[in-house]
Backbone as JSON Lines, residues from 0, in Angstrom:
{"i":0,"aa":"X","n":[-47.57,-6.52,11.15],"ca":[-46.68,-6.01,10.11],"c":[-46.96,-4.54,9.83]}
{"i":1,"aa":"X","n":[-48.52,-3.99,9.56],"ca":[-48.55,-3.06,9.79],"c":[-48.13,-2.14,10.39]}
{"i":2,"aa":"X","n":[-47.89,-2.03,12.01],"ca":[-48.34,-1.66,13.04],"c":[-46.34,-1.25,12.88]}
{"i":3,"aa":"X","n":[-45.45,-2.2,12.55],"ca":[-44.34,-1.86,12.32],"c":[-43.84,-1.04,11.1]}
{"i":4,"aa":"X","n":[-44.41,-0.8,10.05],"ca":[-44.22,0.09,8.78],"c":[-44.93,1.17,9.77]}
{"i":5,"aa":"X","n":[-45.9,1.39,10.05],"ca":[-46.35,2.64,11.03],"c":[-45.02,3.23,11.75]}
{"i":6,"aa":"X","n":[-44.27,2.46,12.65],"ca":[-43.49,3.07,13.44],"c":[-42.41,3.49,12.87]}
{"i":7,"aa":"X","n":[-42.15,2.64,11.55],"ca":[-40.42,3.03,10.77],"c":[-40.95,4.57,9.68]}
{"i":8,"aa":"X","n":[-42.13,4.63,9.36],"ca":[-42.47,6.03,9.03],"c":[-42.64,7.13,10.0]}
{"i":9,"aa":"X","n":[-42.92,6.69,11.15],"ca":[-43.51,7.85,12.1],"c":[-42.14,8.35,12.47]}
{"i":10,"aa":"X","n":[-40.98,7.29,12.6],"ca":[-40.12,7.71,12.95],"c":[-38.6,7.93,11.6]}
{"i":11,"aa":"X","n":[-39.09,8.3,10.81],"ca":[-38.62,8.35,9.47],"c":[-37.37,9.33,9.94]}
{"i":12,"aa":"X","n":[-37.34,10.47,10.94],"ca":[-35.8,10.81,10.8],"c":[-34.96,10.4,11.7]}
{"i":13,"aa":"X","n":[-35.25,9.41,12.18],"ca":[-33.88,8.5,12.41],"c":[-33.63,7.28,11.78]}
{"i":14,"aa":"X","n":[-34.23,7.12,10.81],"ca":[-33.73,6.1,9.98],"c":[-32.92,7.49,9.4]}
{"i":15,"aa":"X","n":[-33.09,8.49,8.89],"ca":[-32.42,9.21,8.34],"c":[-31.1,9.51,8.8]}
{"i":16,"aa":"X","n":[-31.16,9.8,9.91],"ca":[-29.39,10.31,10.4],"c":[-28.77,9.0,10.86]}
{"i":17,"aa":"X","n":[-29.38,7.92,10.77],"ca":[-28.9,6.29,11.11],"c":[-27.9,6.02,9.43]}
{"i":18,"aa":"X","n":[-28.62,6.09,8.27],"ca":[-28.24,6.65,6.76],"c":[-27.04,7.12,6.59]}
{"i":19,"aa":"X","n":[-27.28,8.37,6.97],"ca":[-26.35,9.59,7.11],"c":[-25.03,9.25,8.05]}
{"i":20,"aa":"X","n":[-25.15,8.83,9.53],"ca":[-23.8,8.2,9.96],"c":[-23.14,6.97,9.41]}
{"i":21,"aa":"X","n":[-23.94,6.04,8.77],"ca":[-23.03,4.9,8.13],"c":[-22.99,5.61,6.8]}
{"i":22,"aa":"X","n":[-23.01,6.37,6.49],"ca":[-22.58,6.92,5.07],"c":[-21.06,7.55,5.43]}
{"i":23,"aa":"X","n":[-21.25,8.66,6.63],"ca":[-19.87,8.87,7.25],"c":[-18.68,8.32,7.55]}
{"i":24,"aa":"X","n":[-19.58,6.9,8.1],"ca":[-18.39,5.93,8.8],"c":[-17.69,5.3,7.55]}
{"i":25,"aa":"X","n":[-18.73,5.39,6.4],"ca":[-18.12,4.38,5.56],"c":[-16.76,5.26,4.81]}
{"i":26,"aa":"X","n":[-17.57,6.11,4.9],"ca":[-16.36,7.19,4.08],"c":[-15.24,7.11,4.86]}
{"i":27,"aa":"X","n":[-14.96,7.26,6.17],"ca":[-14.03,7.15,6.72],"c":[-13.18,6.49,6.95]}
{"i":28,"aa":"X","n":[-13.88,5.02,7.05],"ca":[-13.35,3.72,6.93],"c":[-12.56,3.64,5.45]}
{"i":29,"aa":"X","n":[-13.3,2.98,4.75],"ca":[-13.24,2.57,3.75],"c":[-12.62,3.55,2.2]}
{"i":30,"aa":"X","n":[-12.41,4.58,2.33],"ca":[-11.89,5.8,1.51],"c":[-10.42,5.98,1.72]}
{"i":31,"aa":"X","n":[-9.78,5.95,0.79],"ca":[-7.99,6.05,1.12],"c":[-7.82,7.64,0.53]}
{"i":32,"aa":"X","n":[-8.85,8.46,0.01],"ca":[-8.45,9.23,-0.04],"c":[-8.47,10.09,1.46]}
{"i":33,"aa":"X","n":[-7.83,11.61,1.76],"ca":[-7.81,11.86,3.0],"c":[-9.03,13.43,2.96]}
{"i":34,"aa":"X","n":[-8.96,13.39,2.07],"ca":[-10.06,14.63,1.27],"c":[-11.63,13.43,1.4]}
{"i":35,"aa":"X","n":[-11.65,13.02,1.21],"ca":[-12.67,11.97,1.05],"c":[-12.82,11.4,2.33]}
{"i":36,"aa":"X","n":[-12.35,11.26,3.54],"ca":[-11.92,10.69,4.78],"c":[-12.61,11.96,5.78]}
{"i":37,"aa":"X","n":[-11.95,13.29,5.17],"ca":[-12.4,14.99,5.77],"c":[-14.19,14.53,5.43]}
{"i":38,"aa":"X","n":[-14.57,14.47,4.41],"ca":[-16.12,14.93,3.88],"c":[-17.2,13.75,4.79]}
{"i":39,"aa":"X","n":[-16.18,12.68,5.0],"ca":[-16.82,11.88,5.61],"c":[-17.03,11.94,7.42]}
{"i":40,"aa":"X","n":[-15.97,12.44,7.51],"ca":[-16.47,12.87,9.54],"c":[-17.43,14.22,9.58]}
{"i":41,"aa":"X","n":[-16.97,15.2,8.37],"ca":[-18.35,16.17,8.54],"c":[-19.41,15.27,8.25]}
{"i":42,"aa":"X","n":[-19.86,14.57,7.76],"ca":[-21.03,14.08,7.62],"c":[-21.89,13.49,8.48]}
{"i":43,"aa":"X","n":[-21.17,12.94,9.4],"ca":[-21.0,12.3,10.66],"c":[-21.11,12.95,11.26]}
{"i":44,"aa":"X","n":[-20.7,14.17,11.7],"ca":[-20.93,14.77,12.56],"c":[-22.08,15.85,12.2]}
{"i":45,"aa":"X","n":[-22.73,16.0,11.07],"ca":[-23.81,16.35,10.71],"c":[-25.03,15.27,11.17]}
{"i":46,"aa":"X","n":[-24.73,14.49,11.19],"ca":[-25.72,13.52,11.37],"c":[-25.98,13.37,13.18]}
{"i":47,"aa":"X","n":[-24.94,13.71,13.54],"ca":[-25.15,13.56,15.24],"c":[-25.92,14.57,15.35]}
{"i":48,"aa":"X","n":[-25.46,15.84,14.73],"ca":[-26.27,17.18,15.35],"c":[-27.7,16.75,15.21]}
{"i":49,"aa":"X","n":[-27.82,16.87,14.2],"ca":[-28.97,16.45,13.51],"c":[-29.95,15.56,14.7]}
{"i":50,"aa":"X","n":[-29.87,14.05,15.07],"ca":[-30.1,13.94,15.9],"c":[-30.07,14.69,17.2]}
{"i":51,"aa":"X","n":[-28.99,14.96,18.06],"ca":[-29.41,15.46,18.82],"c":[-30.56,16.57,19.29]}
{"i":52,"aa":"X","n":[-30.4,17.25,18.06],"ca":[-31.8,18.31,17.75],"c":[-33.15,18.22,17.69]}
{"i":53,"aa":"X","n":[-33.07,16.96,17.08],"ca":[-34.43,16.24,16.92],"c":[-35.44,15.28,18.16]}
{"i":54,"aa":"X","n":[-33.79,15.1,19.34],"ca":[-34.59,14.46,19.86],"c":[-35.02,15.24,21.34]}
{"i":55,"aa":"X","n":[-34.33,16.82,21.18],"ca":[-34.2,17.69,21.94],"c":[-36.13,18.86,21.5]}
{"i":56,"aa":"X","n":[-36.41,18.66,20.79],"ca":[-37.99,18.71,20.16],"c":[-39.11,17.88,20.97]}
{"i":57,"aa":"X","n":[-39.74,18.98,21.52],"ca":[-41.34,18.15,21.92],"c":[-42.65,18.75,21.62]}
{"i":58,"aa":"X","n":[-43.23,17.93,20.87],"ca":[-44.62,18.33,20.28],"c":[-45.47,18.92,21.28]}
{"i":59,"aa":"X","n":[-46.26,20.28,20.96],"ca":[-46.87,20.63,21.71],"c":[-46.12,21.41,23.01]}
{"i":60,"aa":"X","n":[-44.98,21.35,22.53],"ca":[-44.51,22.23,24.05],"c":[-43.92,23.91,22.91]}
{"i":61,"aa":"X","n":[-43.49,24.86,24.26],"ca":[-43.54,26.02,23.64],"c":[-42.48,26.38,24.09]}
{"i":62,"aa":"X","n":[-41.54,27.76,23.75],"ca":[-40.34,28.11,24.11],"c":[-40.84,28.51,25.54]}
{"i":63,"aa":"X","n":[-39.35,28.44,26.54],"ca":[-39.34,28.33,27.83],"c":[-39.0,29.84,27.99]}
{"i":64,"aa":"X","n":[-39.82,30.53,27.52],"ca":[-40.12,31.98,28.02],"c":[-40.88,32.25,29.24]}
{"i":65,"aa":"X","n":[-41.2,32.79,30.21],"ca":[-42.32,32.74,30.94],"c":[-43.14,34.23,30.8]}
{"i":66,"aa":"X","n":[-43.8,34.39,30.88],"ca":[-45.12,36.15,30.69],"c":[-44.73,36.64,32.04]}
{"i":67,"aa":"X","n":[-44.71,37.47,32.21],"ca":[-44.75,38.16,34.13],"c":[-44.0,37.86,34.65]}
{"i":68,"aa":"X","n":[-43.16,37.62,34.05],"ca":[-41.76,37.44,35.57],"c":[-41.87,35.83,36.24]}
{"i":69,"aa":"X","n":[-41.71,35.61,37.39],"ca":[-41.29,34.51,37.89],"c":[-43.1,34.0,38.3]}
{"i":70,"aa":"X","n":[-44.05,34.64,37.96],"ca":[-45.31,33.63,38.53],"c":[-46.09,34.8,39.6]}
{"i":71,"aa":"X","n":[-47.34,34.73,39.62],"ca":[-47.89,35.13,40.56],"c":[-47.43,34.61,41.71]}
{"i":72,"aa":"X","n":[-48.46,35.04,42.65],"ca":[-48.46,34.15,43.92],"c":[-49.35,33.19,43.97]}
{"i":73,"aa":"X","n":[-48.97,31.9,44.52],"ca":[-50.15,30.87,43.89],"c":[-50.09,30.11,42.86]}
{"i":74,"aa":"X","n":[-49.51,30.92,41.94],"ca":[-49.53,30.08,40.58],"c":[-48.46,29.38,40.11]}
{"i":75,"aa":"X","n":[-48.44,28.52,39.13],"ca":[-47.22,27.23,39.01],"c":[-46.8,27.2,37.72]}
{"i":76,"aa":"X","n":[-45.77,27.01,37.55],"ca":[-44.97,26.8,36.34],"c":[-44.55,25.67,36.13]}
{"i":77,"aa":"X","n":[-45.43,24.47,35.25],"ca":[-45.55,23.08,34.77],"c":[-44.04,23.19,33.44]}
{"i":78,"aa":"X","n":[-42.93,22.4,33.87],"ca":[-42.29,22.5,33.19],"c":[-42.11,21.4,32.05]}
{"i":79,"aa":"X","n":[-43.36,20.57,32.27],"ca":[-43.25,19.59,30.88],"c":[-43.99,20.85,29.7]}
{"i":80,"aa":"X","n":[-44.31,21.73,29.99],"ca":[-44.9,22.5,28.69],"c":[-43.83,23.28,28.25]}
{"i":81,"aa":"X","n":[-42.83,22.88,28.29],"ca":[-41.8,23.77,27.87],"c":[-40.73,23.31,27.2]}
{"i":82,"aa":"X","n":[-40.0,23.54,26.1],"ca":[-39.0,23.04,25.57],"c":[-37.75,23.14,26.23]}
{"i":83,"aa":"X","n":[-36.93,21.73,26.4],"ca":[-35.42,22.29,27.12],"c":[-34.6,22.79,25.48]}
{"i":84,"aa":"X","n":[-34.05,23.7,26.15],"ca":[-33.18,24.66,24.91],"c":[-31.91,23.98,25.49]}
{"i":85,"aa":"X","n":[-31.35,23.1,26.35],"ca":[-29.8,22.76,26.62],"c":[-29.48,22.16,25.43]}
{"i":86,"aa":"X","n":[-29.99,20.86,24.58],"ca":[-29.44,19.88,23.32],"c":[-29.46,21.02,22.59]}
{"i":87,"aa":"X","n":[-30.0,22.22,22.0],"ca":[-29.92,23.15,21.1],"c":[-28.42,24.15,21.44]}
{"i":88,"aa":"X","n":[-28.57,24.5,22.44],"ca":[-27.23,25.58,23.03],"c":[-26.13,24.5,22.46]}
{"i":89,"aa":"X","n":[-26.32,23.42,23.44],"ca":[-24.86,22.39,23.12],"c":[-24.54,22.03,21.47]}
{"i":90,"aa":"X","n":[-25.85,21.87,21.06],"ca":[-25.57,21.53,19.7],"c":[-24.65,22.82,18.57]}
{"i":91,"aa":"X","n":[-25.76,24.28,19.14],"ca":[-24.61,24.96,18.75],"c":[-22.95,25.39,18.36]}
{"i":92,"aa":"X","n":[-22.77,24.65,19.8],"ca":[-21.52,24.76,20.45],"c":[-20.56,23.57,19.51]}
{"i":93,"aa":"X","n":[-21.8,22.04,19.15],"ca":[-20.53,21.08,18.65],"c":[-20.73,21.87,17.03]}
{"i":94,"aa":"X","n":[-21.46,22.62,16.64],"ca":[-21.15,23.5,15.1],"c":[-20.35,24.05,14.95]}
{"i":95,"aa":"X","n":[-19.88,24.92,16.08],"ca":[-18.62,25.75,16.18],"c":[-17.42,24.82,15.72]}
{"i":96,"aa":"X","n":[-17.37,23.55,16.56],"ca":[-15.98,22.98,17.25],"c":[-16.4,22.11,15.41]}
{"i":97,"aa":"X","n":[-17.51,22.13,14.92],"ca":[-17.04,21.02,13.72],"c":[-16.34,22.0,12.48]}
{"i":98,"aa":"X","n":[-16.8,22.89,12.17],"ca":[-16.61,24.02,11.84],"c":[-14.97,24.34,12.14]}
{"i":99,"aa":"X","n":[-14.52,24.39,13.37],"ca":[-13.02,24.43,13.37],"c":[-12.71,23.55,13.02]}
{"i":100,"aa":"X","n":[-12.86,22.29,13.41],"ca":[-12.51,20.75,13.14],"c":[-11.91,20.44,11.56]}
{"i":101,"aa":"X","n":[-12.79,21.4,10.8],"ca":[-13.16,21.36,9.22],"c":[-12.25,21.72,8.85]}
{"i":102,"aa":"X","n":[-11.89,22.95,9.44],"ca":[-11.0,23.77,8.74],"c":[-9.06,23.61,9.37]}
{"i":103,"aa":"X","n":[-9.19,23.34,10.4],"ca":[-7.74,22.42,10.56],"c":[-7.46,21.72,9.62]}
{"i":104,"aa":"X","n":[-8.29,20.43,9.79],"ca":[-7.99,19.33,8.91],"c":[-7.98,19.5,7.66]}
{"i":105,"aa":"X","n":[-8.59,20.37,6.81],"ca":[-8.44,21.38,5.44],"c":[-7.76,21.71,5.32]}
{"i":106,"aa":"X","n":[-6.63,22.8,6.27],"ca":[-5.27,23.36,6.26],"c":[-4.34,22.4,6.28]}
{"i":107,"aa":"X","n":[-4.14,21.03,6.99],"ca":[-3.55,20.49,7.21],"c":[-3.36,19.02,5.89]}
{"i":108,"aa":"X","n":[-4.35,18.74,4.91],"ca":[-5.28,18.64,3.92],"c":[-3.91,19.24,2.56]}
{"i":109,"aa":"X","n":[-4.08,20.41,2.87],"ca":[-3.24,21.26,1.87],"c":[-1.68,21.42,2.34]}
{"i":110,"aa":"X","n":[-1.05,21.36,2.91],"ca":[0.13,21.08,3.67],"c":[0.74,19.94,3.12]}
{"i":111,"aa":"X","n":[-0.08,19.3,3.93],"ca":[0.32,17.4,3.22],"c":[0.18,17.41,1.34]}
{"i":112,"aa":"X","n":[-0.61,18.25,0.9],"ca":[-0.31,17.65,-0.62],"c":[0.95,18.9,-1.2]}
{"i":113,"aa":"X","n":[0.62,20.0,-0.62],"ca":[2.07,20.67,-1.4],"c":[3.02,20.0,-0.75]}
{"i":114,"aa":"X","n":[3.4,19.2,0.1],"ca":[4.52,18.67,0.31],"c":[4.69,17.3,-0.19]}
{"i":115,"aa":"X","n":[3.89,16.33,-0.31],"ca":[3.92,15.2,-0.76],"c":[3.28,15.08,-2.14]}
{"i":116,"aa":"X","n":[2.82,15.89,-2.47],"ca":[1.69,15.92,-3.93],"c":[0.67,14.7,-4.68]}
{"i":117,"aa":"X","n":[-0.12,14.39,-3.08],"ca":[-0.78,13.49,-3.42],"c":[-1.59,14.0,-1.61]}
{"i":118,"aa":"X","n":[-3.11,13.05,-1.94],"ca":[-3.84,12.71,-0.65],"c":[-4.1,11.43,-0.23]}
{"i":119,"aa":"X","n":[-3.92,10.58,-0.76],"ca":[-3.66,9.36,-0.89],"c":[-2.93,8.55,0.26]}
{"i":120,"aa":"X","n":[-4.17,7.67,1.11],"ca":[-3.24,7.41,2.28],"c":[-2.13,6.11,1.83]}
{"i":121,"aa":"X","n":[-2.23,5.22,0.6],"ca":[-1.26,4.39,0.28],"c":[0.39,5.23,-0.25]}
{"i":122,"aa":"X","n":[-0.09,6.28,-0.82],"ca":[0.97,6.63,-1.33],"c":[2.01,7.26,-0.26]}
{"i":123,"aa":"X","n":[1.36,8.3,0.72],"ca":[2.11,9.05,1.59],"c":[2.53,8.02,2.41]}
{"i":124,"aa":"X","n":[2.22,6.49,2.95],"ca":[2.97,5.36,3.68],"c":[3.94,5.33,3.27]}
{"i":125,"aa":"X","n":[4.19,5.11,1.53],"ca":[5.13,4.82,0.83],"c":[6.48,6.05,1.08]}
{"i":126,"aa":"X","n":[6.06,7.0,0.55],"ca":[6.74,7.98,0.35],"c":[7.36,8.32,1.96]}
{"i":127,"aa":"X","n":[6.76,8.29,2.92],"ca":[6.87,8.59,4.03],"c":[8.2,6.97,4.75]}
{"i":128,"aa":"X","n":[7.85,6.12,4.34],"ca":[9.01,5.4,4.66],"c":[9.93,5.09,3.81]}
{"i":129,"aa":"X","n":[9.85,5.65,2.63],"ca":[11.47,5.99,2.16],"c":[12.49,6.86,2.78]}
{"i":130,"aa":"X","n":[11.97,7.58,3.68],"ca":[12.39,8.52,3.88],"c":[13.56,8.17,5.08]}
């Protein structure tokens, strides 16, 4: 029993972004507002980065710089001592695209209520098949 409370602390941030995505999903699911629906896929998608970052981290390793150029002659470049920077670049990259993501669906957010004057996914069904 021990030996398992050991591992759910050691590994305490992924219970965290495990949290954090069913907090997302729920919002998404379960929320009829569409403002409330928006806060919930950023969250979600905060929570992926998040992971991915974390699991892109290795103790004891160092940035993949090298001193002198490409190596003496003779000498070797052990690449488990080195951090891969690819999950970090990429992760960058899904900040950008959530970041646009955000702000579409924000514009689009405000569109839908000056025209319908509500966010409300029961109401705009309604209103939308009277039509």
């Amino acid at each position: 029993m021990s030996e398992l409370v050991a591992l759910i602390v050691a590994k305490y941030n992924f219970w965290l972004y495990i949290i954090l995505m069913m907090i997302g999903l729920y919002a998404m699911i379960a929320k009829n507002n569409l403002m409330k629906k928006l806060v919930g896929m950023n969250i979600f998608q905060t929570a992926i980065i998040l992971f991915y970052v974390s699991i892109g981290y290795k103790h004891g390793a160092t940035l993949p710089i090298i001193q002198g150029g490409h190596g003496e002659h003779g000498s070797t470049i052990h690449a488990a001592a080195y951090i891969n920077p690819l999950p970090h670049v990429l992760m960058l990259t899904a900040i950008v695209v959530s970041v646009a993501t955000f702000g579409v669906a924000m514009a689009l957010c405000v569109r839908v209520y000056k025209r319908y004057q509500t966010l409300e996914e029961d109401e705009l069904r309604i209103r939308l098949s009277e039509k």
